[in-house]
N, C-alpha and C positions, 0 to 999 in steps of 0.2 A: 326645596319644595318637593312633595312627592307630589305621583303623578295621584291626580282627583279619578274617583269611580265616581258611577250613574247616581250612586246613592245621598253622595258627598254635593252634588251640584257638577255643571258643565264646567267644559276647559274652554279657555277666553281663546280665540284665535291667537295664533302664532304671528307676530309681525317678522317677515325677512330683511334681514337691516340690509343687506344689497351692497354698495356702495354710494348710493347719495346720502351726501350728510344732512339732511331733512329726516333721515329715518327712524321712525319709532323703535321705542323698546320698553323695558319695565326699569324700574329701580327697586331695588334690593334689598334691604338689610341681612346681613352677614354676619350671623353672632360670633362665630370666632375667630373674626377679624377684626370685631368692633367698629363697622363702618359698611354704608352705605355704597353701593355699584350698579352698575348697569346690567343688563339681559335683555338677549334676544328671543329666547324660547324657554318658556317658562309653563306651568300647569299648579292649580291652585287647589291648597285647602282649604276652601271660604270657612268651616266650622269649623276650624282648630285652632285652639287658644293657647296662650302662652301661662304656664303656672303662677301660682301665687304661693306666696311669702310673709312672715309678717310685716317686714318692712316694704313691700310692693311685689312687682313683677321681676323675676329674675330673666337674667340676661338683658336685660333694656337697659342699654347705657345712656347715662345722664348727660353724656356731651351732643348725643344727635338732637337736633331741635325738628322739629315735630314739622310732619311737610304740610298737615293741616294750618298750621299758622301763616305760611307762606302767602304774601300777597303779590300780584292780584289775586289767584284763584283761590286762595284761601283768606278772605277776609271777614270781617263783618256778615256781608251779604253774600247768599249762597248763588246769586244768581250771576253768573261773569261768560265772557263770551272770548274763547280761543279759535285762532284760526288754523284749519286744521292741513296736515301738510298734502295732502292730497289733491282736495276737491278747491281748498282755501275758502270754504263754505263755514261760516260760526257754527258754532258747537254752544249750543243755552244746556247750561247747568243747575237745575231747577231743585229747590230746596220738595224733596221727598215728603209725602203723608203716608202715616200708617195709620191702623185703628186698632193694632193688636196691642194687648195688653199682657205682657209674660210675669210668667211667676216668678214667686221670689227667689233672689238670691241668694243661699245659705253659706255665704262667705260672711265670717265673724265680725269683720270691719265697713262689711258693705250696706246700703241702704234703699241701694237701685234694684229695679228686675233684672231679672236673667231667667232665658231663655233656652235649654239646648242645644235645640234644632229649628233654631232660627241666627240674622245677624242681628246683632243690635241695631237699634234705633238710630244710632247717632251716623252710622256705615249707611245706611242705605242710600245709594247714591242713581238719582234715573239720569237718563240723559236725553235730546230730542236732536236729531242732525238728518242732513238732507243726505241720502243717503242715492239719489241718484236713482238708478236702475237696479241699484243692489240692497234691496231693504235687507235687515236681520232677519233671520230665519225666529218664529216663535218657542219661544222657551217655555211657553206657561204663565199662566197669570201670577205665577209667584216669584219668578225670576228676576233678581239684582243684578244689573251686567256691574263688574268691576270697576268703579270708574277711576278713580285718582288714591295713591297709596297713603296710608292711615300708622303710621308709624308714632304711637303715643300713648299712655295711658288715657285712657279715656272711662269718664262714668265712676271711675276708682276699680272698679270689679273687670269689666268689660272690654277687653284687649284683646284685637284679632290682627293679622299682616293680611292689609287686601293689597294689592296691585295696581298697578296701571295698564289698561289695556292700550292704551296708545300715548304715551306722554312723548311727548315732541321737544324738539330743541328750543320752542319757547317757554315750555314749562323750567327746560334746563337751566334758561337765561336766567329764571330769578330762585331759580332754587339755593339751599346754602352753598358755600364755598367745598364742603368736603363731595358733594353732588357735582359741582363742578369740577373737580378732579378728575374726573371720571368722564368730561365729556370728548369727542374725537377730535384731535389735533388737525386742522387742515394740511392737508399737503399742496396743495397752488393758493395765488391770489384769488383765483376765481371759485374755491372753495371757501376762501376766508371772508370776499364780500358776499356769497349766496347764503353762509348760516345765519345761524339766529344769533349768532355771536358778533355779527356783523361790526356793528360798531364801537364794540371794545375794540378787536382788531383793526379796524381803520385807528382809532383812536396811539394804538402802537406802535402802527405804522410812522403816523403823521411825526410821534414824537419821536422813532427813529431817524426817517430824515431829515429834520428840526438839530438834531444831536450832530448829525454828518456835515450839515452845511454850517452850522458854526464852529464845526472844526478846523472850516476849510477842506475838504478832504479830497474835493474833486473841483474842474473848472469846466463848463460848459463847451464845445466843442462842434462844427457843422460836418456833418458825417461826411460831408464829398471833401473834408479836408484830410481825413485820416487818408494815410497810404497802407495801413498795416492792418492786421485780421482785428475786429473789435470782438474782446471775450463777452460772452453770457453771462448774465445774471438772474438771481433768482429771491423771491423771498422766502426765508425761514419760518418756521414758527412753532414756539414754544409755550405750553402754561406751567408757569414756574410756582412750584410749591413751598410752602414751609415745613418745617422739621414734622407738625403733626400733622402735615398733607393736607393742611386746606391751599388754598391759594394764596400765594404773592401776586404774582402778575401777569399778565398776559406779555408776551413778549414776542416781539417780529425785527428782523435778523435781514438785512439788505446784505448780500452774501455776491460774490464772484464765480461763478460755475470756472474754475480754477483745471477743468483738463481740455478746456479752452484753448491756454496758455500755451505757447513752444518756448521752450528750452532753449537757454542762445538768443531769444529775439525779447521776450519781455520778462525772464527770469533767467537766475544764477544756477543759485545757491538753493536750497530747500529746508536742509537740516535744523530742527530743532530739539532741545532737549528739553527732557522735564523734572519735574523732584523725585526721585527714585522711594521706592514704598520703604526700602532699609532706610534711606534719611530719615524721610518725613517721621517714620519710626524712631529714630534715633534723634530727632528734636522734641518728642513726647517725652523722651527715657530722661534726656538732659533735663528738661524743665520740673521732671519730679526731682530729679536728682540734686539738681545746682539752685534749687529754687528761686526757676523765672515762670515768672508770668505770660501765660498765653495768650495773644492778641491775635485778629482775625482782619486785614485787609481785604479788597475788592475793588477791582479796578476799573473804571466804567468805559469804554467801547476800547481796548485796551490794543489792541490790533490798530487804530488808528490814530494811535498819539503816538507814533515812530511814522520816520519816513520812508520811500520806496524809491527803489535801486534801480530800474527801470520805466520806461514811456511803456505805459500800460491805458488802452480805450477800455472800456466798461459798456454795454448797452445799460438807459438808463431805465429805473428799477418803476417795474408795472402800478399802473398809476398815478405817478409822479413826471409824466412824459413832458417835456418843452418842445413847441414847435416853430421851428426858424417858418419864414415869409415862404418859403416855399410846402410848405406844409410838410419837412420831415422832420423827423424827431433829432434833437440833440446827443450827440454821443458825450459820455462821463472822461477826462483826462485826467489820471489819480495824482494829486498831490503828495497824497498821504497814503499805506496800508490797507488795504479793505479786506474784508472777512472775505473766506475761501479764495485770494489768490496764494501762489504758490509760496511765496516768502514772507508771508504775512506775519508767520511768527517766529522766523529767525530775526526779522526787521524788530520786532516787538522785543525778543528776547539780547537782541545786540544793544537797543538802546537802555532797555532797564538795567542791563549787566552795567554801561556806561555812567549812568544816573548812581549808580549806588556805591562804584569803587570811585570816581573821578569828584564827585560834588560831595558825598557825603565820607567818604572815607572808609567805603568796606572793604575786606578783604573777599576775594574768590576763592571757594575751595579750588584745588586742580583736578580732584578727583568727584566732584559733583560740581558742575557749572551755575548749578542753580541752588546752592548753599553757599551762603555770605554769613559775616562776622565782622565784629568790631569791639574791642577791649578797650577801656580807659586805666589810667593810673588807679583810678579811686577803686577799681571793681567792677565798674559798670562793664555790663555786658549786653549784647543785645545779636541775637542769631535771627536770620531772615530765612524761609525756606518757602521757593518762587513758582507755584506749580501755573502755571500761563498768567491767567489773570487773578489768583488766589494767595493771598500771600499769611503765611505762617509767620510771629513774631514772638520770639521767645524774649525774655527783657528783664531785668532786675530792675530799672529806670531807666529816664531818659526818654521816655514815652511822647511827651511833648515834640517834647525838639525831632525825633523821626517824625511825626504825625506833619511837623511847621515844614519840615525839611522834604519830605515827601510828597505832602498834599499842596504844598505851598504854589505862586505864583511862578517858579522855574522848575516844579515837581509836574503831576500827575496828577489828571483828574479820577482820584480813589476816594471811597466811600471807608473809615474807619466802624465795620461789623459791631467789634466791641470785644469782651473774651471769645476765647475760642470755643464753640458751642457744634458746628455741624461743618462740615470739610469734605467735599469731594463723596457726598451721600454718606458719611460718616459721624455717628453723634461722638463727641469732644468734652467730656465732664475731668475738670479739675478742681479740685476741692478745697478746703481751706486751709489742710496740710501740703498742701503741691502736688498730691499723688493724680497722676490721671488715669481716668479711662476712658477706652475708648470700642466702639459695640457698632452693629449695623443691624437693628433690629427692625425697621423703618422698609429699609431695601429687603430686608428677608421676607417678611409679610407680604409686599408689593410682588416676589417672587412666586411666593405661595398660591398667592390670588390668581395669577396669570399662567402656573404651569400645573396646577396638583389643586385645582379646587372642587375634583370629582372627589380624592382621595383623601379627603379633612377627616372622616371618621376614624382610621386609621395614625393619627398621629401620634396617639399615644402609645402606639405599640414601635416605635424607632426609635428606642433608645441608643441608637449606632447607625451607621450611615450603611452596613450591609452588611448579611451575613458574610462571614471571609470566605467559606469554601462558595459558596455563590460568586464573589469577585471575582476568583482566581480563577475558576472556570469562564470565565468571561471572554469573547470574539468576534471577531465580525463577521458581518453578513452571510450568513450558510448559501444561500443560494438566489433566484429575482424575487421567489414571494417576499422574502423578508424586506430583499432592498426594495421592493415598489414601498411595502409597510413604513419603512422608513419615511419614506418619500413625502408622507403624510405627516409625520410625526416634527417637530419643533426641535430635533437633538443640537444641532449646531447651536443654535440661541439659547437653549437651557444651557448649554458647555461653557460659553462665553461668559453666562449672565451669575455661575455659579465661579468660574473664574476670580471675577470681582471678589467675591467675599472673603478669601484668601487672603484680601489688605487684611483682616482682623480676627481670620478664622483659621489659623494653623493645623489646626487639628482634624481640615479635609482636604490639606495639602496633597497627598501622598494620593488619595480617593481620586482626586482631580490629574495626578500625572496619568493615573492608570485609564483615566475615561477621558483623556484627551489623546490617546493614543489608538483611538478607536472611528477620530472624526473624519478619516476619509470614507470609511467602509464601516457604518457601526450596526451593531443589532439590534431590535427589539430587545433583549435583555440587556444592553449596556443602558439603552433609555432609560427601561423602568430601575438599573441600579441610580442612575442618574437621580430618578423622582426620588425614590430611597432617602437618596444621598441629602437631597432637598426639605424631607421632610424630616430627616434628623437634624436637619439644621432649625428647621423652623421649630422643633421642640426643644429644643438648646438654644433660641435664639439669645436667651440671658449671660448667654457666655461672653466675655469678652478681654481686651488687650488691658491689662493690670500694669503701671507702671508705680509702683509702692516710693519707690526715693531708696529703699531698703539697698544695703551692701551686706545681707546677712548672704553666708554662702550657702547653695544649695544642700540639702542632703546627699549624702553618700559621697563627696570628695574629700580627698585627703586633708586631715588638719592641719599638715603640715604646706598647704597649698591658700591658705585662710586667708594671709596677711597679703598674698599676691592676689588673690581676689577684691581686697578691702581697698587698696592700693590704686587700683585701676573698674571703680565704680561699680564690683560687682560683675565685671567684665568676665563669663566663662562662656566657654562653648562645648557644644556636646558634638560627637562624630560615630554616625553607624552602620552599617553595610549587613544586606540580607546575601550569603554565601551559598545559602540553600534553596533561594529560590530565584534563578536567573531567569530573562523572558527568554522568547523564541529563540532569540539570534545568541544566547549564551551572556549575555551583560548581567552583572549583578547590580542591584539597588542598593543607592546610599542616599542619608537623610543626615541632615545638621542642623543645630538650631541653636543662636548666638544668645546670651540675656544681658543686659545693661539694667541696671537702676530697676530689679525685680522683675523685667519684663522684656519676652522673646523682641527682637529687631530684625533677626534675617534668622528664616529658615526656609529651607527649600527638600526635595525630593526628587533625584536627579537620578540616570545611568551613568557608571564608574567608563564606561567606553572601552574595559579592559576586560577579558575575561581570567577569574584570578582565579587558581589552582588551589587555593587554601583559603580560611578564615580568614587568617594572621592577613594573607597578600590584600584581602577584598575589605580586613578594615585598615591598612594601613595607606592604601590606597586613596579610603575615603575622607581620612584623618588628613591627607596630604589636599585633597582637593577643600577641604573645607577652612584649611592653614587659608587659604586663597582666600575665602573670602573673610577672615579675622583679620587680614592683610589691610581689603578693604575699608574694612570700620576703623581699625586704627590707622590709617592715614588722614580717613575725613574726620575722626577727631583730632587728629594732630592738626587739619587744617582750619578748626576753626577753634582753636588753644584751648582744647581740652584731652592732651593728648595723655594715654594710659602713665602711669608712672612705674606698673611692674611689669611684666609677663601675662600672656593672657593664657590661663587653663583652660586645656582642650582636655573635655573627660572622653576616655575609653571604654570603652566595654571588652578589650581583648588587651592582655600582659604581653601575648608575645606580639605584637605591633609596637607597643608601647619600649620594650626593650628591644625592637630592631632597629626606631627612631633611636634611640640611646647612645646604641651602640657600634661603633664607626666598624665597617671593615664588611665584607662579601660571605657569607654563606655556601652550603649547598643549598638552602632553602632557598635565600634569595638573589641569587645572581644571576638569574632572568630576570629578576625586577627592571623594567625602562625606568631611564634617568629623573621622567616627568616626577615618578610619584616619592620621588625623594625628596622633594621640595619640603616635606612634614620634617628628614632628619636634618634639613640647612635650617629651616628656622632655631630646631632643637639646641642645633650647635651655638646657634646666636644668640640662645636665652630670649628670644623673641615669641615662643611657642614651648610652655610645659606642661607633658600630658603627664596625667594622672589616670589610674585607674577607677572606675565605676562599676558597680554590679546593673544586672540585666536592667534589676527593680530598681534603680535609680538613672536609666537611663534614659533621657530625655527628648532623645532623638529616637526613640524606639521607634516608633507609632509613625517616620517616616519612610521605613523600609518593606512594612509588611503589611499586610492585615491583619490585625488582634482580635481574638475571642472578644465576647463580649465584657466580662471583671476585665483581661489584662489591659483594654481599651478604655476602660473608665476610669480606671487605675491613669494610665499615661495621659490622660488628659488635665486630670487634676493635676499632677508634675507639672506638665509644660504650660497651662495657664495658672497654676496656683491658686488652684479654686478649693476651699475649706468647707466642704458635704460632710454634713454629718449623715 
């Protein structure tokens, strides 16, 4: 919205949302989001209309439903009475008269008036409210205040975006579900029973602890019988979306304020592990490949169906208080696990380990704790990959009998999803040939909206995440103006939030080592590379993790290396080190990136921790540190029997690295080499690791070391996601 002149009509007051969640605001439409938001400070163009087309109004997407339809305030009758959050005085919404008659409309399709320099008929909206001591200032006897927003075609011809000048969280209550995505999450009980959401929220509550006590999960207890400190509790609260961001549910979270707790008196242990991104990876890559099926578990209050290692008190959770004859409250004595103590999900994660090798028959990888396997005679297969309460199921058959055996009456109370469809904010598409992919298009937008919604007009000019010679000049903080400017600015939380994407975005890897190296001390220019960085994702957000089933080998490695790639599912790796451009303290950059079954599974963008004197030393170096993690993936295929059957090619981009692996025995060049970065010529020697050479332009790992012009960066992208641009 731009800002309105005197001639355009008046700006509607500014509402300050404050902190009470009563607080007005406006809702939105956002055309290059395709969705509906909130606002706090807003300024209007009451006469500016949206174009015409033959087929209608462009940019008006078909999925938003029309807030004029909405009932109550939008029914039948024009006349409905909200309570307003101020005064709590009704607000009469009285169906408008006019007596103007406008001219015609010279739209080919149209049959209605139109007017210029007027609103339409159908908009005009008065309003009457007791305004107390502070009546409206007069606008003129021709003035339309804004009342409620008009997001519709209307009339056929006649489309304008008016606003709300004060929409409240009762209008929120019954507006659609993609409206209510958008509305503010409480943080205490006493924010969840004061909004307008009120009794949805009780409603979650109730069946939260309805969920706990027939789990058994706690026994009642008289607080003068504890001798020991009772932990804090608190409630959560969540509104859980679907994949196109309307609502699932509303969800409340009876949680353990868990730094409560001491060490030694009501807890051990802590440690939990979870499915590492190269697995989870590497059960995408399998299932295009071996052609299994991908299933989606869910496990419902999962932390509570394991037991606890400790005499743990709980205060009990607000609202739900019991009170003994002396009028105090009951303290909680945990039977079971409960959300936010301290070993809640090693407890969780020791009994489902237990459950899946001992009753059903899995195997445990050694080297991922939460990767299992199971092989029958016939073929059958079936891979489990366990990220807390989320479970991945890759399967040829057998579907059943997991589902009987899992969910059954000595299993787990788990929800069977259905295929694998959306994973830890991550969309999941497998096809009918087995290939998958997988994209975060969802979370990129949601990114967009929250950090960069000043800078939308611009999108189309980032075709790259930043200029390089802008990157590499990049520092921190010059002196306090900048870091107070900081101080303002969201950098940690854009760092973090762009982290994430990473699961599916290889190709801001390298971006992201260099502007996380900035988070103690960063600039106004790492920021704005940062927004950059964000908005070349959001214009690329169509890119994504391709896993084809393909064992066709990559361009540019050796023919003669073909039958060792086919051998071992397509299994290559690439290894590259920047010699020429070391940071401060003299480290050179090296980047790897592993493919399985057509598609990347681990790559990363790391310091070598060495400073090497030549090319040859800084890639052989990095060839040796990336042997390490080739290491890794073929062990956790070997531990779930799908272990390589050849060698796994490691491509080069430098011969002499390549012939110093080869070739046994001490140099002048390299006998300063430390012993670490030998480990690339022990593999060699074992036929465990055969490197091959690559040119620049088929090097895969390029785009980890450096920053590329803008061709040689679209060029490497297409390589390492395998995207066919014409």
């Amino acid at each position: 919205m731009g800002r309105s002149d005197k001639n355009r009509g008046p700006t509607p007051q500014k509402c300050s949302p404050g902190g009470d969640p009563q607080r007005r605001g406006y809702l939105v439409y956002v055309p290059y989001l395709n969705r509906i938001t909130s606002a706090y400070h807003l300024s209007f163009q009451e006469r500016k209309f949206l174009k015409f087309t033959d087929d209608g109004i462009v940019n008006m997407p078909k999925n938003i439903k029309p807030l004029r339809d909405l009932e109550p305030l939008y029914g039948e009758s024009r006349e409905k009475h909200v309570t307003h959050p101020d005064n709590h005085e009704p607000i009469s919404v009285d169906e408008p008269t006019s007596d103007y008659t406008p001219e015609k409309c010279d739209h080919p399709k149209c049959t209605l008036p139109k007017h210029p320099d007027s609103i339409p008929h159908s908009f005009e909206q008065r309003e009457t409210r007791n305004y107390g001591r502070n009546p409206p200032r007069d606008r003129g006897p021709n003035y339309v205040p804004p009342r409620y927003a008009e997001l519709t075609v209307t009339d056929q011809c006649f489309t304008t975006i008016m606003i709300a000048e004060d929409v409240n969280e009762q209008a929120l209550q019954i507006a659609p579900e993609h409206v209510l995505s958008d509305c503010p999450t409480p943080d205490t009980y006493d924010q969840a029973i004061k909004s307008r959401q009120s009794e949805r929220w009780k409603q979650s509550m109730t069946q939260e602890i309805t969920d706990l006590m027939k789990n058994d999960t706690w026994e009642l207890v008289k607080r003068n019988e504890v001798k020991q400190k009772v932990a804090k509790s608190k409630w959560v609260y969540k509104i859980k979306l679907n994949k196109d961001g309307s609502i699932e549910r509303f969800k409340s979270r009876f949680v353990v304020c868990g730094y409560s707790q001491v060490k030694g008196v009501d807890y051990t242990h802590s440690f939990s592990a979870t499915l590492r991104a190269t697995s989870m990876r590497l059960l995408l890559a399998l299932a295009a490949g071996k052609k299994l099926k991908l299933e989606h578990f869910d496990v419902t209050n999962n932390f509570t169906q394991s037991d606890i290692d400790s005499e743990i008190y709980v205060e009990p959770p607000k609202g739900f208080e019991k009170y003994d004859e002396n009028g105090k409250s009951y303290v909680l004595k945990l039977k079971r696990a409960l959300y936010g103590t301290k070993q809640a999900s090693r407890m969780w994660q020791l009994k489902l380990r237990s459950h899946l090798i001992t009753k059903m028959g899995f195997t445990n990888s050694s080297h991922d704790p939460c990767l299992f396997s199971r092989h029958w005679d016939d073929g059958t297969v079936i891979l489990v990959g366990v990220y807390v309460d989320d479970i991945i199921l890759a399967h040829n058959g057998k579907l059943d009998w997991f589902i009987k055996e899992f969910t059954g009456p000595n299993g787990f109370r788990a929800k069977h999803v259905g295929p694998l469809s959306w994973f830890l904010g991550m969309s999941v598409h497998q096809g009918s040939d087995y290939s998958v992919e997988a994209n975060q298009e969802q979370y990129i937008t949601k990114l967009v909206e929250k950090f960069a919604p000043a800078r939308t007009a611009s999108l189309v000019k980032h075709a790259m995440p930043c200029n390089p010679l802008v990157f590499q000049k990049l520092s921190t903080a010059k002196d306090d103006s900048e870091r107070d400017k900081m101080a303002k600015l969201p950098y940690l939380q854009l760092i973090g939030s762009l982290l994430y994407l990473t699961l599916t975005r290889p190709d801001i890897y390298y971006h992201m080592s260099i502007l996380c190296s900035f988070m103690h001390d960063p600039s106004p220019d790492a920021y704005y590379a940062a927004i950059d960085l964000l908005l070349y994702v959001y214009n690329t957000k169509h890119y994504r993790l391709t896993y084809s089933g393909s064992v066709r080998p990559p361009s540019g490695v050796d023919p003669r290396f073909h039958s060792s790639i086919n051998t071992s599912g397509g299994l290559v790796a690439y290894s590259d080190s920047s010699w020429r451009n070391p940071d401060k303290l003299g480290y050179n950059c090296f980047g790897y990136v592993i493919y399985l079954y057509g598609g990347p599974i681990s790559y990363a963008a790391k310091n070598l921790k060495i400073v090497a004197l030549s090319s040859a030393e800084a890639e052989y170096a990095a060839a040796s540190y990336t042997c390490k993690e080739c290491q890794f993936v073929r062990k956790v295929l070997s531990d779930i029997g799908f272990a390589p059957k050849g060698p796994i090619v490691l491509a080069v981009d430098n011969q002499a690295a390549i012939k110093i692996a080869e070739n046994v025995g001490v140099t002048g060049r390299t006998k300063h080499f430390v012993d670490a970065i030998h480990y690339f010529r022990h593999l060699v020697d074992h036929q465990v690791i055969v490197p091959t050479f690559v040119r620049t332009n088929h090097q895969c790992a390029d785009g980890f070391t450096k920053p590329l012009a803008k061709g040689p960066y679209r060029e490497w992208v297409r390589r390492l996601l395998s995207i066919d641009e014409k």
